[in-house]
C-alpha positions in Angstrom: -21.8 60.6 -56.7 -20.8 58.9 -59.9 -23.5 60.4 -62.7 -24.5 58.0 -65.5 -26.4 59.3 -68.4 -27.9 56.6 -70.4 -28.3 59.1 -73.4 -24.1 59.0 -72.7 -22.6 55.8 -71.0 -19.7 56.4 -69.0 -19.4 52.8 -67.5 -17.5 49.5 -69.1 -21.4 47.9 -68.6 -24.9 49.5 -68.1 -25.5 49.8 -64.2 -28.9 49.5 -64.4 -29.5 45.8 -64.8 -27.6 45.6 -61.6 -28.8 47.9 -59.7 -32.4 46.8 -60.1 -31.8 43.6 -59.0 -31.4 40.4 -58.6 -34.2 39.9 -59.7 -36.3 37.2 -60.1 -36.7 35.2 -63.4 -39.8 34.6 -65.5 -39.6 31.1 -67.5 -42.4 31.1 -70.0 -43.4 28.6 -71.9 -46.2 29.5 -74.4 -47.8 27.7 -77.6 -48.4 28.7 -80.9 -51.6 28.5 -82.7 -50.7 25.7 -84.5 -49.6 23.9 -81.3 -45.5 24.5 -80.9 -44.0 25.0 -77.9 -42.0 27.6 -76.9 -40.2 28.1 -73.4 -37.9 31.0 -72.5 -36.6 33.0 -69.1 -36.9 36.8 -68.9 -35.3 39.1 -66.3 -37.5 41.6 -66.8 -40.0 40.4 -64.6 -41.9 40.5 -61.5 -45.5 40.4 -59.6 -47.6 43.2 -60.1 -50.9 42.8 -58.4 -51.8 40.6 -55.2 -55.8 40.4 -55.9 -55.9 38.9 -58.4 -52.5 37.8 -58.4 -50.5 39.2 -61.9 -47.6 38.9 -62.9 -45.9 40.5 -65.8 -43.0 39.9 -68.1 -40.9 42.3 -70.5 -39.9 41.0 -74.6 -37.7 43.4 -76.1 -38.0 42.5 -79.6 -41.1 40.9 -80.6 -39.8 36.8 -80.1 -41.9 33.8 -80.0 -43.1 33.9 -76.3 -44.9 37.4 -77.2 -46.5 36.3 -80.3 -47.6 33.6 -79.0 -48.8 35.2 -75.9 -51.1 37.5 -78.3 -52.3 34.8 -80.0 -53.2 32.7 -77.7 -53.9 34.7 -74.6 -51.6 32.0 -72.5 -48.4 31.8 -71.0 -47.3 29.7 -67.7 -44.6 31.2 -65.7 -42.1 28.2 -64.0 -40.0 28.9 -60.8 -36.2 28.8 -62.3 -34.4 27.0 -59.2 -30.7 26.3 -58.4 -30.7 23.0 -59.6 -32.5 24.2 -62.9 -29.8 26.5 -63.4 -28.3 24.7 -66.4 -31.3 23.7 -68.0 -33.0 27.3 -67.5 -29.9 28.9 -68.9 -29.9 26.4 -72.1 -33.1 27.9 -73.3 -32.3 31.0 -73.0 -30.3 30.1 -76.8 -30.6 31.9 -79.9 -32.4 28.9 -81.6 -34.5 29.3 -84.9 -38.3 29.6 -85.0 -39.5 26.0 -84.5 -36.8 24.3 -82.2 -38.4 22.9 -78.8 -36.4 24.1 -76.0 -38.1 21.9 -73.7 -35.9 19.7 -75.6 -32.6 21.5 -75.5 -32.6 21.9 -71.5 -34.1 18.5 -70.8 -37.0 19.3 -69.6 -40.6 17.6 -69.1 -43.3 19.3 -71.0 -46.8 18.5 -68.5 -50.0 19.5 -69.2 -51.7 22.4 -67.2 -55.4 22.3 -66.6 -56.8 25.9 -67.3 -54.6 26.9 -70.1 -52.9 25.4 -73.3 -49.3 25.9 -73.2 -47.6 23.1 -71.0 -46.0 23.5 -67.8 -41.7 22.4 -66.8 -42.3 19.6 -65.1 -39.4 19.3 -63.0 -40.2 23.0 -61.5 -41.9 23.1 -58.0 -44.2 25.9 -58.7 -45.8 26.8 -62.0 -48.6 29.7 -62.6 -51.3 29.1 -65.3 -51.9 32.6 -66.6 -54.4 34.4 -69.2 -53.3 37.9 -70.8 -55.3 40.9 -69.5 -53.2 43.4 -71.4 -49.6 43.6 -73.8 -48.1 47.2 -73.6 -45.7 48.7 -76.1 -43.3 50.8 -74.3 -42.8 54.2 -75.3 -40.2 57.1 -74.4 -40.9 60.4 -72.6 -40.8 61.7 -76.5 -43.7 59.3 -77.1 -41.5 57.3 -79.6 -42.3 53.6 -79.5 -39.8 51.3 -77.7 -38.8 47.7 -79.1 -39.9 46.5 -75.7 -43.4 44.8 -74.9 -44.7 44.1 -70.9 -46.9 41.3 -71.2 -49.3 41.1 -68.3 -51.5 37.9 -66.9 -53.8 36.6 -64.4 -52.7 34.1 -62.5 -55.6 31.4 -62.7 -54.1 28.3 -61.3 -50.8 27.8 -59.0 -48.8 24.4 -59.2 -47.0 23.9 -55.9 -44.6 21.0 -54.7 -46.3 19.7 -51.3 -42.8 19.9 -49.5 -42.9 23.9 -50.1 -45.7 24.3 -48.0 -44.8 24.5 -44.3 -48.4 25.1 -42.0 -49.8 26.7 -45.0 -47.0 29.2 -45.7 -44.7 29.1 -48.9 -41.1 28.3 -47.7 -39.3 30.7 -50.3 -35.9 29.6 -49.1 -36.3 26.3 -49.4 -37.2 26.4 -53.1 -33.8 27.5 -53.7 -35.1 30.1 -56.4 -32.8 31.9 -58.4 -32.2 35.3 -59.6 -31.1 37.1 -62.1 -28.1 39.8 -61.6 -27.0 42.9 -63.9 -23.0 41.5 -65.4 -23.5 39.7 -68.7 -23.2 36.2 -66.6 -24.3 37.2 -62.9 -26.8 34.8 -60.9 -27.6 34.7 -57.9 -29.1 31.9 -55.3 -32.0 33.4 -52.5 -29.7 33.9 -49.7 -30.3 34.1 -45.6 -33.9 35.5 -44.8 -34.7 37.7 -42.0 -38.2 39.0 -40.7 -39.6 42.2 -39.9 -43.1 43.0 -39.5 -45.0 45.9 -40.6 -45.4 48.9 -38.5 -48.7 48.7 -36.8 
């Protein structure tokens, strides 16, 4: 076995992003307090509880879509699709404070109905969510980390009709995509296979 110290990096890139992974990306968009809008993806992210659903997303450094998240208490998380690719990836740019990246990938800003910050329009499923905690990471030294996780309820789900086959989500045919661990790797859900839980 190859041993990789993260203290002492042995490898041309960091394993770790790929080997926990693909994973799945959370698009935020989030308002300020004074009522800008701000919409980024994060691959540090992922579901976290079933009842209630919460989902959870990681900042390292503190940018817009955490402080607006703790002043506010709202974030929306958009489904990031194949055919969103380009638009999703466009803002994901380094852009200053201010600039609408609704704007820079095309996008539709639409209203949500529980909370303030809009929704992507164009994405088939959207989750209105309310913070129920933001945790500053820490190392087994106890030394703070420039990494935040913020966490929210999921109080309303925005779903495209043709997604719902006989009740049941159809995650293949939303053609989600995820995000890999090379400085340019994605990856599109690929073949599904079943197997059911031991009794």
């Amino acid at each position: 076995m190859h041993l990789y110290d993260p203290a002492a990096p042995n490898l041309a890139h960091n394993p770790f992003n790929a080997i926990v992974g693909p994973r799945p990306i959370g698009w935020m968009s989030t308002i300020s307090r004074s009522g800008q809008v701000n919409l980024a993806p994060y691959s540090f992210f992922t579901a976290l509880n079933y009842v209630p659903p919460i989902i959870g997303f990681a900042s390292i450094g503190r940018k817009d879509s955490l402080r607006n998240a703790e002043d506010t208490g709202e974030f929306v998380w958009n489904l990031a699709t194949r055919d969103l690719a380009q638009a999703m990836n466009a803002t994901c740019a380094a852009v200053p404070h201010g600039v609408n990246e609704f704007e820079l990938g095309g996008l539709t800003e639409v209203p949500s109905l529980k909370v303030r910050p809009p929704r992507v329009g164009e994405s088939p499923v959207s989750f209105e969510c309310k913070v129920t905690q933001i945790i500053r990471l820490h190392t087994t030294e106890n030394e703070a980390v420039d990494t935040w996780m913020i966490l929210g309820q999921v109080v309303l789900m925005h779903i495209a009709p043709h997604l719902l086959k006989d009740g049941v989500f159809d995650t293949a045919a939303a053609g989600l995509i995820l995000r890999g661990g090379g400085p340019a790797d994605y990856f599109e859900l690929g073949e599904k296979f079943q197997m059911k839980r031991p009794d």
